[in-house]
Steps between C-alpha positions, in 0.01 A plus 500: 500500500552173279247484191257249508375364172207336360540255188311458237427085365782571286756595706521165682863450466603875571224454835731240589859625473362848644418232841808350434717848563232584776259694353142490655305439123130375497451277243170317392483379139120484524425867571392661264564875407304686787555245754903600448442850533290468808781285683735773383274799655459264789891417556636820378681312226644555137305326246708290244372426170518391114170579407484788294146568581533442832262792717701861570306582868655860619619389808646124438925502378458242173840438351477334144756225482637530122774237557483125454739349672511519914851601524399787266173563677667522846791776333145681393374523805794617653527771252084587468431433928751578579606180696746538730693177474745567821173539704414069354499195786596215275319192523231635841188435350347199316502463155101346506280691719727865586475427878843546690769222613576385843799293611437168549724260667590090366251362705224690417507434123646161450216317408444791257815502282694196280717277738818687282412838599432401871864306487675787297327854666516608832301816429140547415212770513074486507259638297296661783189514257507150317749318672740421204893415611781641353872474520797645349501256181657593154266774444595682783839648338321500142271785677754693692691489219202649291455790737844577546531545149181704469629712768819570344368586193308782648807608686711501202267718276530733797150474575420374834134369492 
């Protein structure tokens, strides 16, 4: 089974690049900390964390993110979860609310993107949830890229997460 994750407010960019791999992550910067582990008990998710004092309930996972940087935080999790990288579906959920993409065609989204990407892209998927568009634009590699690297790291150290 995938791990589902819960974020806490200040995780917001490591919520976001976990979505951007395909990771189902809950992430509400207003909740506070019992509001977080409820969701978790309720989804059957990992907490993530920086807050030292953050609460220790018996039968909620809380991983302690040490690391600063997201690249660094993402290795940790693969490491601490462990995350199984191979098991990610790139760029399947949005980035804003979690809620999964659906393939949308030209016509359904051209009054919804900038006349350049309707003239340049042929290809385009729905947020399901908030109804944000995406396409492949330059981020697209920058994130593959990102993972692939990830995942190779934890195939080189032998480990496979």
């Amino acid at each position: 089974m995938r791990p589902r994750f819960v974020a806490d407010s200040m995780l917001g960019r490591l919520a976001r690049w976990l979505r951007a791999f395909g990771f189902d992550v809950h992430y509400d910067p207003a909740a506070d900390d019992h509001e977080i582990v409820a969701t978790a008990r309720e989804r059957d998710a990992i907490v993530l964390t920086r807050d030292t004092r953050f609460p220790d309930p018996p039968d909620v996972r809380i991983i302690f993110v040490n690391e600063d940087h997201v690249e660094e935080q993402l290795a940790q999790l693969v490491r601490d979860v462990p995350l199984d990288l191979g098991d990610a579906r790139a760029l399947t959920r949005c980035t804003v609310c979690n809620e999964t993409l659906a393939p949308a065609t030209r016509d359904e989204v051209w009054d919804r993107v900038p006349p350049f990407v309707y003239l340049t892209h042929e290809t385009y998927a729905r947020c399901v949830g908030c109804g944000r568009v995406y396409w492949e634009g330059t981020h697209a590699p920058r994130i593959r890229r990102t993972l692939a690297r990830l995942a190779g790291d934890t195939g080189r150290t032998g480990r496979r997460a």
